[in-house]
N, C-alpha and C positions, 0 to 999 in steps of 0.2 A: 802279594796278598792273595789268596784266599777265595775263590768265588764263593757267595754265598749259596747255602745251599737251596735246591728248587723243590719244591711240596711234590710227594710222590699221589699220583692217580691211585686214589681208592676202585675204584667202579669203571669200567665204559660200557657204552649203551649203545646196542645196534640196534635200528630198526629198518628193515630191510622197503623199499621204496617199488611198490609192485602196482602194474598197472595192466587190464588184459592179458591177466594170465604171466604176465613176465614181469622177470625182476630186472630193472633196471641200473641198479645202484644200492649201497647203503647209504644210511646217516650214522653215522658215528660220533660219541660226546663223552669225555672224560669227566670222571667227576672225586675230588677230594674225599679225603674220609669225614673231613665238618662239614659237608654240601649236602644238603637235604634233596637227592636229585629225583622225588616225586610230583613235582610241579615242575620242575625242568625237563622229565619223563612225555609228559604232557604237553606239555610247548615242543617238543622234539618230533612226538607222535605228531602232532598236527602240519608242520612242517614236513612231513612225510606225506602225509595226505595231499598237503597241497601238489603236492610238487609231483606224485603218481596222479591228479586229477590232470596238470595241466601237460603231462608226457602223454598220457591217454587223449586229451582233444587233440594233440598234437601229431599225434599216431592215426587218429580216424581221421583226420584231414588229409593224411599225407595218404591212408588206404580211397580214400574218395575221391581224391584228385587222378592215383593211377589207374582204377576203374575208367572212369572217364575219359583218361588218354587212353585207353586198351580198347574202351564203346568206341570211341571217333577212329580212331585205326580201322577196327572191323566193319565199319560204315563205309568210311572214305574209299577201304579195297574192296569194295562189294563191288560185284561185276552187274547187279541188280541199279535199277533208277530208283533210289533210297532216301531220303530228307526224316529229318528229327525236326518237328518243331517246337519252339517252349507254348506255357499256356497264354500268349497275347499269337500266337500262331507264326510268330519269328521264325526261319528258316534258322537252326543255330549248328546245324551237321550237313552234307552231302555227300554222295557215293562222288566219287571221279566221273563214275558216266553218265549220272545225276546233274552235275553241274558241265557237262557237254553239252546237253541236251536243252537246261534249261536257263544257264546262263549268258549271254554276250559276250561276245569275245574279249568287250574290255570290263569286264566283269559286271557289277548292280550297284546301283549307290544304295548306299545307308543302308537299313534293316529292311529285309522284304519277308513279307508273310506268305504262308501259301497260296493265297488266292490273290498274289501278284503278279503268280508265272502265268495266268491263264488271258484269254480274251475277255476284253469288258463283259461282253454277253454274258461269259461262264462266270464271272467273279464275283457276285453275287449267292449263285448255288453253291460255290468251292466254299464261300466263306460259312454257308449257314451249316454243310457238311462237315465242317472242320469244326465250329461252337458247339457240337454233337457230344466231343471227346474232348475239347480246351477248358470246357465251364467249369463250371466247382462242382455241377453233379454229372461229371463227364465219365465215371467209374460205373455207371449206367451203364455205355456204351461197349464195354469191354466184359463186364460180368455178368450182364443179363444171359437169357438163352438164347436170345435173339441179336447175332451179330451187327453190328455199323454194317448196313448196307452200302456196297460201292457206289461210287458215282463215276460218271461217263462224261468226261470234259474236255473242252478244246483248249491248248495250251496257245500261247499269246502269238505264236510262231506257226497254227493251224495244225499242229499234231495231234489227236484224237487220242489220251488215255484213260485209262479206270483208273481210280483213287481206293487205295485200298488202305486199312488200320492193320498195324501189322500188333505192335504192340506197346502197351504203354511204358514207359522207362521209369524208374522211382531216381529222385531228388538224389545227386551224386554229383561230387567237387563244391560248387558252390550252390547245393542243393533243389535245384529247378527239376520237376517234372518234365519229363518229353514225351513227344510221343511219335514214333518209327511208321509211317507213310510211303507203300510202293506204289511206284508209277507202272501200270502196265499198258502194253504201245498196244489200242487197240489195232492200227492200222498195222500192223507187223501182223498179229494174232489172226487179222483177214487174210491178209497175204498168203501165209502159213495154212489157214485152214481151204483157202482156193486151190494148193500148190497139192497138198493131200487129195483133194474132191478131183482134179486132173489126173493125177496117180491111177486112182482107183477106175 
């Protein structure tokens, strides 16, 4: 017997599925020559749409997660005393010589904020210097003309640094603000400037 025979495809419809500049794919749809395919047109189109919205969030996710691991990298090798904190002042990055310096050997329990590393005495000043640039009007601190003044603090271990704003970070990976905090040793920077004054 016979196969019977199969309707031949009047039409196919591409609609190319494009998302940031690039095309990802098509949608392809055969359509009969009795198939009225302008309302199938339309449900086809949309289906494209979705499906380039949801490669695009899928795309900036995956670009802001590598950003993030490329920032932590460049942090962690810094030869600089470097901390990122978020805005409750979480320690959420450290340089390698950052966390030399300021951590315990068997590391910190739980979350520590910046004005954890220092002396009771300092922890107070460290914190209200840190709400400067953490707050919600903390873009203050960084655009005004008038820089975040340093502060001069004893860290918990009696080491003597300046707290400096290096720069603010915008919301990347799982979107949190930070903000790029260098330690400078003032007691090194004494050392250094007595060793000079001997010289001369």
């Amino acid at each position: 017997t016979s196969e019977p025979s199969r309707p031949m495809l009047d039409r196919v419809i591409a609609i190319p599925i494009e998302a940031g500049n690039r095309t990802f794919g098509v949608l392809m749809a055969g359509f009969l020559a009795s198939e009225d395919s302008d309302e199938d047109f339309a449900r086809l189109e949309s289906y494209a749409l979705l499906a380039a919205s949801a490669l695009d969030r899928e795309r900036a996710r995956e670009e802001r997660a590598a950003d993030k691991k490329s920032l932590r990298q460049i942090i962690e090798d810094s030869d600089e005393w470097l901390v990122a904190v978020d805005e409750k002042g979480t320690v959420c990055i450290a340089s390698r010589t950052a966390r030399a310096l300021l951590f315990p050997p068997l590391g910190w329990p739980g979350e520590t904020r910046l004005e954890d590393f220092f002396s009771p005495a300092a922890r107070e000043a460290v914190a209200q210097w840190r709400g400067q640039f953490t707050s919600p009007d903390s873009t203050v601190a960084l655009k005004s003309e008038r820089p975040l003044v340093p502060l001069e603090a004893a860290l918990f271990r009696g080491t003597i640094v300046r707290l400096h704003l290096r720069s603010a970070i915008e919301g990347s990976g799982n979107g949190t603000a930070m903000w790029l905090v260098h330690f400078e040793d003032q007691d090194q920077q004494q050392a250094l400037r007595g060793a000079g004054g001997r010289l001369e």
